[in-house]
C-alpha positions as CSV (number, residue, x, y, z in Angstrom):
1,X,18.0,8.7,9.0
2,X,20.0,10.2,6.1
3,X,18.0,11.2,3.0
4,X,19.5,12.1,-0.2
5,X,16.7,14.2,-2.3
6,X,16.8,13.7,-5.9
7,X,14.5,14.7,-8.7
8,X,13.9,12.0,-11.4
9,X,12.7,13.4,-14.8
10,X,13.2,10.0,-17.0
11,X,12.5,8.6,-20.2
12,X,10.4,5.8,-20.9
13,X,11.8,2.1,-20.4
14,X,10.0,-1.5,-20.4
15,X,9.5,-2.7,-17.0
16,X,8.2,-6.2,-16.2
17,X,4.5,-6.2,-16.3
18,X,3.9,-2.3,-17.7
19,X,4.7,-0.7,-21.0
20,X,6.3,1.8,-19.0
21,X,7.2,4.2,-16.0
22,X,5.9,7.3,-14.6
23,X,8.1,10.7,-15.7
24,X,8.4,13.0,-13.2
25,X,8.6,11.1,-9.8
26,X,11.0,12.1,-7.0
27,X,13.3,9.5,-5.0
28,X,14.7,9.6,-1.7
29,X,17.4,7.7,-0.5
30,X,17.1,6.0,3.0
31,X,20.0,4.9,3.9
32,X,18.3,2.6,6.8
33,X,16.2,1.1,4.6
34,X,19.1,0.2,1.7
35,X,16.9,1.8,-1.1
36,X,15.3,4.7,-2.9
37,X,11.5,6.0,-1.5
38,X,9.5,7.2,-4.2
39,X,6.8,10.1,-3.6
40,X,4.3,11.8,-6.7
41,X,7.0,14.5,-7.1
42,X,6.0,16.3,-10.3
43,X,3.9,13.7,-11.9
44,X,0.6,15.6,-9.8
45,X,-1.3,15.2,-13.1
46,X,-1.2,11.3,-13.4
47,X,-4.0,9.3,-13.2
48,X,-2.1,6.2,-13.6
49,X,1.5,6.0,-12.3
50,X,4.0,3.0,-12.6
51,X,6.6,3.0,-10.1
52,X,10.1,1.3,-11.2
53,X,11.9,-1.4,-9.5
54,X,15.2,1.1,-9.1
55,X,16.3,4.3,-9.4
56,X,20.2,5.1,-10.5
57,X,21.3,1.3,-10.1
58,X,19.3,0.9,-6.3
59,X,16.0,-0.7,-5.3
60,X,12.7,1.6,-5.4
61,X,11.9,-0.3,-1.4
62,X,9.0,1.6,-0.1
63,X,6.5,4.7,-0.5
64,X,7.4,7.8,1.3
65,X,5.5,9.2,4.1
66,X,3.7,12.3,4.3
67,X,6.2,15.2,4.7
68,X,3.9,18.1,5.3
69,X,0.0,18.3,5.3
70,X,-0.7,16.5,1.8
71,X,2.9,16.7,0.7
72,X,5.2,14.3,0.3
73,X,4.2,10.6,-0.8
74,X,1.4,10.3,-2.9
75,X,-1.1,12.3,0.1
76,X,-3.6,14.5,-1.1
77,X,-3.5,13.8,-4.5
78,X,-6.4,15.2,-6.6
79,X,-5.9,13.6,-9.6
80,X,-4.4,9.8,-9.1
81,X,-6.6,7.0,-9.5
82,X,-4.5,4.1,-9.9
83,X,-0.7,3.3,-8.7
84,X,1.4,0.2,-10.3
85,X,4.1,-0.6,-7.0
86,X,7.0,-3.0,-8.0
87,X,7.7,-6.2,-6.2
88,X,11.0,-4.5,-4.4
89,X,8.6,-2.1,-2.1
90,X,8.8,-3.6,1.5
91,X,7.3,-0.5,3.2
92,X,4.4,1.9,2.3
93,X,5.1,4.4,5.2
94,X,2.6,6.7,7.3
95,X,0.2,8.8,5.6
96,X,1.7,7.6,2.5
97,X,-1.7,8.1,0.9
98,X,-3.5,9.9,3.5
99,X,-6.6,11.5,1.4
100,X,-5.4,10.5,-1.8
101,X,-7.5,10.5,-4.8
102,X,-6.0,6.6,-5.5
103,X,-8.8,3.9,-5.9
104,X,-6.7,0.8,-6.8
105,X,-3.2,0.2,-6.1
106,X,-1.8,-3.0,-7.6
107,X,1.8,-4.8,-7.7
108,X,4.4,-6.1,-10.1
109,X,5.3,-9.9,-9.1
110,X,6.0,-11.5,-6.0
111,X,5.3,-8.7,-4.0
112,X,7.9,-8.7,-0.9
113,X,5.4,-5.6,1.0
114,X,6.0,-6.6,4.4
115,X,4.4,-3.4,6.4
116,X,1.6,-0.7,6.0
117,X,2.0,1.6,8.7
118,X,0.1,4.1,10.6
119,X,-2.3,6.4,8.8
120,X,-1.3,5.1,5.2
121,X,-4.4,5.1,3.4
122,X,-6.2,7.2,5.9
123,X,-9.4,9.2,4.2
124,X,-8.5,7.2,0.8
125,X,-10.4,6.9,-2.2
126,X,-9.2,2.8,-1.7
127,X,-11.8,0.9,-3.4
128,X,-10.7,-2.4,-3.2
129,X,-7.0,-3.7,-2.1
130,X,-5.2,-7.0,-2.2
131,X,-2.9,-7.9,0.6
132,X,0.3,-9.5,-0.6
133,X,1.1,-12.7,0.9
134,X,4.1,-11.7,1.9
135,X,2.3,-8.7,4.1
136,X,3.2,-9.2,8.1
137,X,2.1,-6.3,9.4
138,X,-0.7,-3.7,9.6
139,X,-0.6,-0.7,12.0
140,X,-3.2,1.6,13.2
141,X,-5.8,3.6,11.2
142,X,-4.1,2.1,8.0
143,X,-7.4,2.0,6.1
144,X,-9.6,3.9,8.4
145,X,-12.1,6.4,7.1
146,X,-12.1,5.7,3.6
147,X,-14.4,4.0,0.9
148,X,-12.5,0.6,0.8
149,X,-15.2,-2.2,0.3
150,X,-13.0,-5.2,-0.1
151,X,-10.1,-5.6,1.5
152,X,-8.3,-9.3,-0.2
153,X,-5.7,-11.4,2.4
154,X,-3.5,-13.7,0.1
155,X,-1.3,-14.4,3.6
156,X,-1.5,-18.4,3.8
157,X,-2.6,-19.4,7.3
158,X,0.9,-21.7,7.6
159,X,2.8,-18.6,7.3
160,X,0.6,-16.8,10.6
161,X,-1.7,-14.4,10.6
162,X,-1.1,-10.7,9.4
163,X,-0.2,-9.0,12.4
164,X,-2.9,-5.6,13.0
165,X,-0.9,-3.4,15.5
166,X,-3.2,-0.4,17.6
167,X,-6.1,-0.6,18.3
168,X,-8.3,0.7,15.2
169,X,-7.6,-0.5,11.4
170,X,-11.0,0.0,9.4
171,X,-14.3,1.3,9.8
172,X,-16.5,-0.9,12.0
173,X,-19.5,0.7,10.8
174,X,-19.2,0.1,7.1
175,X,-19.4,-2.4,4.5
176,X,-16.3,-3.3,4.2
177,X,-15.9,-7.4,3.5
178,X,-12.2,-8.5,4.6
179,X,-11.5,-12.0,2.2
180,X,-9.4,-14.9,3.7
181,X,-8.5,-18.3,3.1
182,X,-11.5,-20.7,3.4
183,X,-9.8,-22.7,6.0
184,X,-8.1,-19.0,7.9
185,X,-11.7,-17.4,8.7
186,X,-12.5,-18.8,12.0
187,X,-8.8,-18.1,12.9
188,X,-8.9,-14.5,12.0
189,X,-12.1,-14.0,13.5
190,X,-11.0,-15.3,16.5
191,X,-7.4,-14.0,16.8
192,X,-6.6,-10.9,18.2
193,X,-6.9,-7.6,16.5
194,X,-8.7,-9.1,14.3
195,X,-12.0,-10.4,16.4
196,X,-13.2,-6.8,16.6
197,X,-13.7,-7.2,12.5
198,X,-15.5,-10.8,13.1
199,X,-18.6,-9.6,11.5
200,X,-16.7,-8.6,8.2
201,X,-14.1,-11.5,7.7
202,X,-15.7,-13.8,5.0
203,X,-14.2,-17.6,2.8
204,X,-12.4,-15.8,-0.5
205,X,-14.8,-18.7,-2.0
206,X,-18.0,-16.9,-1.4
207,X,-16.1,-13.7,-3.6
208,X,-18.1,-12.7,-6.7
């Protein structure tokens, strides 16, 4: 895989959704992937960061991984709290946010997120994260060991279940409550992968 490193030090713009963008952020071409990754870069200070929907006239299409021991992505941030991801991100790779600061991460539009690999928000701060519907795929550790409570499935049953690949996801001993469709929860709890998390998988109706 071919990777083109480029630092982006830019101005503020009006994106859809957010008054503006994150200065200081560095983009990586991927030529496999057709699109610019975006990692913290510079912006190490940020509490909030808004990522753009493209970089130089090409889709921003997924969140690189970690590089080196908390470098590279947004791992081992100190200082992040929350991270705006546009609708073109498809990937968030491994480690992305392994022991990141980052309690919320939220997205722009119709989110088109389709995997969360290995490790990505291993040893978080993850409060609380909503699954875009248009999320297939989860692989292993993703959210393990971290202090995520809620974890928010907007996957409709008719489009299948999100596929958990590996063998370990989430913590089994915490109290973490995984929301699905009213009419998905005995499917999930049932379905493989997902039956070892049977005790945590509750109706989005009975959400405060």
């Amino acid at each position: 895989m071919k990777l083109r490193l480029v630092m982006a030090l830019m101005g503020l713009m009006v994106l859809a959704g957010c008054s503006s963008q994150t200065d200081g952020l560095e983009y990586f071409y991927d030529d496999q992937a057709g699109g610019y990754l975006v990692s913290i870069g510079n912006a190490t200070e940020e509490e909030e960061i808004v990522v753009p929907e493209e970089y130089e006239g090409e889709k921003v299409v997924g969140v690189s991984r970690e590089i080196r021991l908390n470098q590279g992505g947004f791992a081992g941030t100190e200082n992040l709290k929350r991270i705006v991801l546009p609708e073109t991100i498809t990937t968030i790779e491994r480690r992305a946010f392994v022991d990141s600061s980052v309690e919320e991460v939220k997205f722009r539009g119709e989110s088109k997120l389709f995997r969360i690999e290995r490790d990505a928000f291993r040893g978080s701060s993850l409060k609380s994260f909503t699954l875009p519907a248009s999320v297939y795929a989860i692989e292993d550790y993703a959210f393990y060991n971290n202090d995520l409570k809620e974890l928010i499935v907007e996957r409709p049953l008719d489009d299948g279940l999100v596929n958990l690949s590996g063998s370990m996801h989430f913590n089994i001993h915490s109290d973490l409550t995984i929301y699905v469709d009213d009419d998905a929860v005995d499917t999930y709890r049932r379905a493989e992968g997902w039956s070892r998390y049977a005790g945590m998988i509750e109706p989005i109706s009975e959400r405060d």
